[in-house]
C-alpha positions in Angstrom: -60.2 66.2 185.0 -59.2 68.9 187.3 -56.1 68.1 188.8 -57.0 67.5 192.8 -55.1 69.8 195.1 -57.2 68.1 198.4 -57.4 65.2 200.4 -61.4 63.9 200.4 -62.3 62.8 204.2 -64.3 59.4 204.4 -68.1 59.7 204.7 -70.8 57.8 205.5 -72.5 57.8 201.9 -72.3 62.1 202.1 -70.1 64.2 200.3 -68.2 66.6 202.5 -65.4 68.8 201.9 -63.0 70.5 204.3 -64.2 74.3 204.8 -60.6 75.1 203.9 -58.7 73.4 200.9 -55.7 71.8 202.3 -52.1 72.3 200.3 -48.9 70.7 200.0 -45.7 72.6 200.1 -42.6 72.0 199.0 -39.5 74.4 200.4 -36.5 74.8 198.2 -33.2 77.0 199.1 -30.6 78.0 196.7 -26.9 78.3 197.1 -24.8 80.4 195.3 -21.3 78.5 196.1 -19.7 75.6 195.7 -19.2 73.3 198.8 -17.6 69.9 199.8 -20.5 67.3 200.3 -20.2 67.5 204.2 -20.3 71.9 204.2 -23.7 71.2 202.4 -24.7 68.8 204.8 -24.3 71.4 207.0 -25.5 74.3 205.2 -28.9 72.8 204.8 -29.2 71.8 208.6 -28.1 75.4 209.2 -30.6 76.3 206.8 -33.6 74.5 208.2 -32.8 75.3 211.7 -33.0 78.9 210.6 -35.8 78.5 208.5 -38.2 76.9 211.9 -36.7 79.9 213.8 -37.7 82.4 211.6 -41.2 80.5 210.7 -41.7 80.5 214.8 -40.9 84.3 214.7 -43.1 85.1 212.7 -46.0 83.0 213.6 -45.5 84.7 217.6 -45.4 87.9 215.6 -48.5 87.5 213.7 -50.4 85.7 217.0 -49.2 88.1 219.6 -48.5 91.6 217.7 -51.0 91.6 215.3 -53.7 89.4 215.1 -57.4 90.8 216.0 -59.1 88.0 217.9 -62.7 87.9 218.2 -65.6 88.3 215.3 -65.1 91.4 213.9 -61.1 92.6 214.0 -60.8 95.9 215.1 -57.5 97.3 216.1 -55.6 96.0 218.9 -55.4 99.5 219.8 -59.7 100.4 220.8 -60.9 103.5 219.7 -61.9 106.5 222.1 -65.1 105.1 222.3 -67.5 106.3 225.0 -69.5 103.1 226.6 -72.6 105.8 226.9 -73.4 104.8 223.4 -74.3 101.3 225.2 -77.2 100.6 227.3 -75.9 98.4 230.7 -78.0 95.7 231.7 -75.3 94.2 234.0 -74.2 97.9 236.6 -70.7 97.5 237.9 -69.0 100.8 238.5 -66.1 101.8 236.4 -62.8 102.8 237.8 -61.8 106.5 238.2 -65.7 107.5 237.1 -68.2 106.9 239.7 -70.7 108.3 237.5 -70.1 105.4 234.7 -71.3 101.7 234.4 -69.7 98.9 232.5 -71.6 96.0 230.5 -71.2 92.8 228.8 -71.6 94.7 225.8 -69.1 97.6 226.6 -66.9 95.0 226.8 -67.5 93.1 223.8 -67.4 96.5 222.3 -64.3 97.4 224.1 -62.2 94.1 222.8 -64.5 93.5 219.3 -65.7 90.1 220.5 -68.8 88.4 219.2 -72.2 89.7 220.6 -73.2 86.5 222.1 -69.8 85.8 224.0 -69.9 84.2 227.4 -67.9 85.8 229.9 -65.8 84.1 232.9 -67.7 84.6 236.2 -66.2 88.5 237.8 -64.3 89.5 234.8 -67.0 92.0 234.5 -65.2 93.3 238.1 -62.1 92.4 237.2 -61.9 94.2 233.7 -63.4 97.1 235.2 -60.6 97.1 238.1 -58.1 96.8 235.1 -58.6 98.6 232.2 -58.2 101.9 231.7 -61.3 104.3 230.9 -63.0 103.5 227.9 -62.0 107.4 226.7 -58.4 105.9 227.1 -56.9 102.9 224.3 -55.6 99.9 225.7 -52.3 98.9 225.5 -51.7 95.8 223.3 -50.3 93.6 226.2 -53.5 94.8 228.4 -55.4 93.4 225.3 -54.2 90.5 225.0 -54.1 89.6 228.7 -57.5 90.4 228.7 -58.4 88.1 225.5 -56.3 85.1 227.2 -58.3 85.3 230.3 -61.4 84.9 228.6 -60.2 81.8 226.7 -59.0 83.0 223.7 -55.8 81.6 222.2 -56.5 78.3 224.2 -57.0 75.2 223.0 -59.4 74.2 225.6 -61.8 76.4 224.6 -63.1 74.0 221.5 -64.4 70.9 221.6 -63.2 69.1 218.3 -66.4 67.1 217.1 -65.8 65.6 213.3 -62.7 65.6 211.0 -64.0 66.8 207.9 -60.1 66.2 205.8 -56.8 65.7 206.3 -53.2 67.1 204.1 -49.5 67.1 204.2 -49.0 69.9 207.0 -52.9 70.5 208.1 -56.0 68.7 209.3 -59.5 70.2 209.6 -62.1 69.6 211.9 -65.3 71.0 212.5 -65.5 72.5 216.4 -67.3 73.6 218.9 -66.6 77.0 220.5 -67.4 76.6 224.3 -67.6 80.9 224.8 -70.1 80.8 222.1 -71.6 77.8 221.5 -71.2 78.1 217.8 -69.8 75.5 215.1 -66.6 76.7 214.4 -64.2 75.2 211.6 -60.7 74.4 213.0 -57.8 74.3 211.0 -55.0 72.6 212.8 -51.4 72.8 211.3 -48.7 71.1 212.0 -45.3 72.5 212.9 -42.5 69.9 213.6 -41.9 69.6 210.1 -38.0 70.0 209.1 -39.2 73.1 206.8 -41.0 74.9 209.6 -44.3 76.4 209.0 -45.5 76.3 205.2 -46.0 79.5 203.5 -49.2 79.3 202.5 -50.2 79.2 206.6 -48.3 82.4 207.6 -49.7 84.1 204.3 -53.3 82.8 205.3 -53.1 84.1 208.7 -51.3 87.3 207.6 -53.5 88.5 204.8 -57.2 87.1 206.8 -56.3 89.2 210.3 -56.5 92.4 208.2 -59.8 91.3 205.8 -62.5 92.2 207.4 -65.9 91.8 205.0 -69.2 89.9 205.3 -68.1 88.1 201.6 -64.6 87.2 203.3 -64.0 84.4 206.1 -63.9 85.2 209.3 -60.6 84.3 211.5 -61.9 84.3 215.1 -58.9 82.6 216.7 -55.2 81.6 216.2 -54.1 79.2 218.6 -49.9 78.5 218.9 -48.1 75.8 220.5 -44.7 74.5 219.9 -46.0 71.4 217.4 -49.3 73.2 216.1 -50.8 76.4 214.8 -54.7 76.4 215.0 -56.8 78.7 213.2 -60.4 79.0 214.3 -62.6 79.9 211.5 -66.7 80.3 211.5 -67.9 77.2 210.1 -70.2 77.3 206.9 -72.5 74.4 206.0 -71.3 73.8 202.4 -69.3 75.6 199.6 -70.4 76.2 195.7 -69.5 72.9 194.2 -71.2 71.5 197.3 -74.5 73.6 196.7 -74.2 73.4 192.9 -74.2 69.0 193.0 -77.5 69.9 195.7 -79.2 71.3 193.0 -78.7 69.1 189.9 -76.7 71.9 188.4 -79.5 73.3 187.5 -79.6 76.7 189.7 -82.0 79.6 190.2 -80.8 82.2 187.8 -82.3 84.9 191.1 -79.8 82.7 193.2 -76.6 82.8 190.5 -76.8 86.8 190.5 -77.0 86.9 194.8 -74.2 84.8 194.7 -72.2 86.3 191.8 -72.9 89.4 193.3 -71.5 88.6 196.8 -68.8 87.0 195.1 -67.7 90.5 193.2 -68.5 92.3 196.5 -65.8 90.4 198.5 -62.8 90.5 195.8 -63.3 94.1 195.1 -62.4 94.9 199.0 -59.6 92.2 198.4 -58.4 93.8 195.2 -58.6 97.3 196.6 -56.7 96.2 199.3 -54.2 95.2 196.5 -54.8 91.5 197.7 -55.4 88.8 195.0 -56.8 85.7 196.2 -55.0 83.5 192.9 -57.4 80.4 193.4 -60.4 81.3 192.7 -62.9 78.1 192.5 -66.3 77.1 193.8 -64.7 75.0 195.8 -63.3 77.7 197.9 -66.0 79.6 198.1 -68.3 78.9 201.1 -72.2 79.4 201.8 -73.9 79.0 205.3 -77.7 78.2 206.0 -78.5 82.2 205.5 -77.1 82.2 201.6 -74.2 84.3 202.3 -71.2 83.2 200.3 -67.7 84.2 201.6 -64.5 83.6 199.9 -62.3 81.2 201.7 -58.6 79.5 201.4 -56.3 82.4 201.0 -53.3 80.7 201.4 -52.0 81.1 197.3 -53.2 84.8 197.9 -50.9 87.4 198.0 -50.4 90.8 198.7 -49.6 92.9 195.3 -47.6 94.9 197.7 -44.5 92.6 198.1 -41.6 93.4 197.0 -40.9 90.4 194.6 -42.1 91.3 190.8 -42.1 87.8 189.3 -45.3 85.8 191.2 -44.8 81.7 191.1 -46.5 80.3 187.9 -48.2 77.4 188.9 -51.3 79.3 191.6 -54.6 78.8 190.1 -56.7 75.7 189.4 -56.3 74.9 185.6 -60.0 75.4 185.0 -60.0 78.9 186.3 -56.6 79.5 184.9 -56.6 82.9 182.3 -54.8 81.8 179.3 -52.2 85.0 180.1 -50.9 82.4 183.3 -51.0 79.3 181.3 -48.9 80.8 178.8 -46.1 81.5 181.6 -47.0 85.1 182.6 -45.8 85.4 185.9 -46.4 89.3 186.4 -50.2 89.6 186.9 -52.8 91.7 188.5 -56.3 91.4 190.0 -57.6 90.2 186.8 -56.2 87.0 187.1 -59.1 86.5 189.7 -61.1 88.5 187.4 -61.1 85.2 184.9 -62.0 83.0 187.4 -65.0 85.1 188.1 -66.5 84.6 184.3 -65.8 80.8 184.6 -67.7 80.2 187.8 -70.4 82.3 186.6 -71.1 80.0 183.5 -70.5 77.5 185.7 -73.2 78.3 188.0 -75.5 79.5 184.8 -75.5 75.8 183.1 -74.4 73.5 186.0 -70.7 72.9 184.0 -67.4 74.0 184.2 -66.4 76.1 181.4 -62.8 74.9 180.4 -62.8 71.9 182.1 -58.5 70.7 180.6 -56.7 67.9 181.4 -53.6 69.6 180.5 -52.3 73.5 179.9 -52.1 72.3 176.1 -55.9 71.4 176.4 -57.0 74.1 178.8 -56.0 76.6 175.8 -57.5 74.3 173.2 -60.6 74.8 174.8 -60.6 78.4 175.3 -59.4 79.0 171.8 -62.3 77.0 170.3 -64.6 79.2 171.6 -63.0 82.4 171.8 -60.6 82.2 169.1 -57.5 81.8 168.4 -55.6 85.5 169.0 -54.1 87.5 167.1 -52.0 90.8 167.3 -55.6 92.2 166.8 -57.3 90.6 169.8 -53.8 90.5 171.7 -50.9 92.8 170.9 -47.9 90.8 171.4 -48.8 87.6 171.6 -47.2 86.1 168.1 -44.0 87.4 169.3 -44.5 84.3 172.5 -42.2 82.2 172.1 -44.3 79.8 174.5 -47.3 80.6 172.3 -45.0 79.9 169.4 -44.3 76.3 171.0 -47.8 75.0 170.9 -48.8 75.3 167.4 -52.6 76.3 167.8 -55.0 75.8 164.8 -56.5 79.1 163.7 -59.9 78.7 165.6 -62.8 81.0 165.3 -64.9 82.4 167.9 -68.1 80.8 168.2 -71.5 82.8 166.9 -72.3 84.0 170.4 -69.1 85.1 171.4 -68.9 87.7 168.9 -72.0 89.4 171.1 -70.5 89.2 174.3 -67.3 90.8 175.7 -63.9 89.1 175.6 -60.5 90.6 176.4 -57.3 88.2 176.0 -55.3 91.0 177.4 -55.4 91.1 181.4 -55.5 94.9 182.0 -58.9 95.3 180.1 -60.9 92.9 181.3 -63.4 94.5 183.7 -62.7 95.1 187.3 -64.7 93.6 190.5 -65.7 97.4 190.8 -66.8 98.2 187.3 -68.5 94.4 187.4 -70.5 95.0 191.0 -72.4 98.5 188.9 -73.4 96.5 185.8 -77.2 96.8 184.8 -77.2 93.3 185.1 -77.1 93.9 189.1 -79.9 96.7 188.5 -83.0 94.2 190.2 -81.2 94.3 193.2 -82.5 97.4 193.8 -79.5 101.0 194.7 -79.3 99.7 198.2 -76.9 96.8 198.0 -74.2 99.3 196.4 -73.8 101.3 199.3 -73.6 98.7 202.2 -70.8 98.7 204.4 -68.2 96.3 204.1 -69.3 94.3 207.0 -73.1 94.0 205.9 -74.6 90.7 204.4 -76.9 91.5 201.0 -79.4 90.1 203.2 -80.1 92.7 205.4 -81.4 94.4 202.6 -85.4 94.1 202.4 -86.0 91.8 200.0 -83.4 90.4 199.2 -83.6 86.6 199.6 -82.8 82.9 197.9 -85.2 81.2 195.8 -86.2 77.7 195.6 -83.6 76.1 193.0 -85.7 74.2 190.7 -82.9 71.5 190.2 -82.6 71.0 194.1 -82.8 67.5 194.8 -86.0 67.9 197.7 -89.5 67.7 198.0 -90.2 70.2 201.0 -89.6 73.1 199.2 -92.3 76.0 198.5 -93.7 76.8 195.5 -90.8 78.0 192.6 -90.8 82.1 193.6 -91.1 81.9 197.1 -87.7 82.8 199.6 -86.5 79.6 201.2 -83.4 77.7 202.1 -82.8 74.6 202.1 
């Protein structure tokens, strides 16, 4: 069985799952010298006092430098641009142009805040008194002043309704957003831990603030107080594993290729932002009532970027492990997610996990029965492992079908989210969903829409053909 990484909430006979996977994390330092029993003593309270300073450093700097509250995450710094291009329902003159009116939507414009915002009674005046013209950026402490006075960065702007799960350093609860009035998924972590803030939250937060993509999560909020670090997310209905158990496993093959296709479409903007999610699983990836799919629980993601060559071993769920990172590769590249990609979409294609180990000595077993055993012909190099070497593999042979279908042992030519997102298999989707803009659904495209699932466990569905959701 796959080895659980999440604590399951208690339900009332239905299956939920937290909208964000919840992870342990365990904080090691290493010491170079040798030192009496009490100088370690007080090395490691030195240590830990350091390590919740820095953690708390770094959490302001994320929260108050650089994060992009509101829906869509433009710069902190607003762009030149002019609120003519704006209709203004609501006239309130603008300072230093008489000729000029200001609008609930030049604002929303102005600070990138969802289109159905709420705003306090007279910030209209008061914003207009404030800010400079809209021909003029705002300063980031002007921006944020402006945020925090319409609620943002408060806790008292959500109303917590159900805990949907609960782990070592974070609980989720599903929310209410009172400048909205949208569900919102809140993901409250907590900080009075001796090892200060775990990693995988300030990687989470640091990596989502500058992903911006209809196939990517949205991070609406980040709420800090000395105990707690909050992160306000949209809330989406169910994930994969979630929709996949809806349908008897037994999925529109129309649906699999929307979905695979989203899927590709957000980890190629990761990837070309040299991001790698490492934990790639239907269980992280998320689907609302409209059939979008977004990629969620970036917090074993990292940036290829850093400065560290040697990435931790132990990142990805076994059954979406490539056989490279099982073998004790710890220098890899986007197509570790790459693999993960090929697993869910057999997973979604016959309603069961591909590789489905108990163990990294069976998780190989099971990809070398049907791909093969290598060799230095299907992977240069890999006789001389000595952790290869260890295991002893039988000389399996590919199975029948794999001989027709591409396979690559070696990560750098296994085909790329890019390369994947143009195959002909995509071709039915017709030329416009390869040139939509990173922040447009698939489903804005005419056309495009979910089929009933002819596994899906419900009798008010439409005839097998027609669009519905259900």
């Amino acid at each position: 069985m796959e080895a659980k990484e999440t604590l399951k909430p208690k339900t009332d006979g239905k299956r939920v799952l937290p909208p964000f996977p919840l992870h342990t994390h365990t904080h090691t330092h290493t010491h170079t010298h040798t030192h009496t029993h009490t100088d370690r003593q007080t090395d490691r309270q030195t240590d830990r006092q350091t390590d919740r300073q820095t953690d708390r450093q770094t959490i302001k700097c994320i929260v108050h430098e650089n994060v992009k509250m509101g829906s869509d995450g433009e710069s902190d710094q607003a762009s030149g641009t002019s609120s003519d291009e704006v209709q203004s329902p609501v006239r309130v003159r603008m300072r230093n142009n008489h000729h000029r009116r200001i609008s609930n939507e030049d604002i929303n414009k102005r600070l990138s805040l969802p289109a159905d915002i709420r705003l306090p009674e007279g910030y209209l005046e008061k914003f207009a008194m404030n800010s400079p013209p809209f021909d003029k950026p705002m300063s980031r402490r002007l921006r944020r002043a402006s945020l925090s006075e319409i609620g943002f960065g408060k806790l008292e702007t959500y109303i917590k309704l159900d805990k949907l799960g609960e782990g070592t350093y974070a609980t989720v609860f599903k929310g209410r957003s009172k400048l909205t009035d949208n569900l919102v998924a809140l993901k409250e972590i907590r900080l009075e831990h001796e090892e200060g803030a775990p990693c995988t939250a300030i990687r989470e937060v640091s990596l989502l603030k500058d992903l911006k993509h209809a196939n990517i999560v949205t991070l609406h909020d980040i709420i800090h107080t000395d105990k707690c670090l909050t992160l306000v997310f949209e809330y989406l209905e169910k994930d994969l594993k979630q929709y996949m158990d809806d349908c008897g496993s037994i999925m529109s093959v129309h649906n699999v290729k929307i979905f695979l296709f989203q899927l590709l479409r957000g980890l190629a903007y990761c990837h070309r932002r040299k991001v790698l999610h490492r934990d790639l699983k239907p269980q992280n990836l998320l689907i609302n009532d409209k059939g979008e799919l977004k990629l969620a629980d970036f917090g074993l993601a990292r940036a290829k970027s850093v400065p560290t060559k040697t990435y931790s071993n132990e990142v990805v769920t076994l059954w979406y492990r490539p056989p490279d990172v099982l073998l004790g590769s710890t220098e890899y590249s986007t197509p570790i997610d790459m693999w993960g990609v090929g697993c869910i979409f057999y997973e979604m294609m016959t309603g069961r996990p591909l590789f489905p180990g108990s163990t990294v000595e069976d998780e190989l077993h099971l990809i070398f029965r049907i791909l093969g055993t290598p060799t230095e012909l299907t992977w240069p190099g890999i006789t001389t492992s000595e952790e290869f070497k260890t295991y002893k593999f039988p000389r399996y042979h590919a199975e029948p079908l794999v001989n027709h279908a591409p396979r690559s042992f070696e990560p750098m030519k296994r085909v790329s989210a890019e390369e994947a997102l143009r195959h002909p298999y995509f071709r039915s989707l017709g030329e416009q969903v390869q040139t939509l803009s990173d922040t447009s659904s698939i489903f804005s495209v005419k056309n495009i829409q979910l089929q009933r699932d002819p596994g899906k466990r419900s009798s008010t569905f439409p005839e097998s053909g027609e669009p519905c959701w259900g």
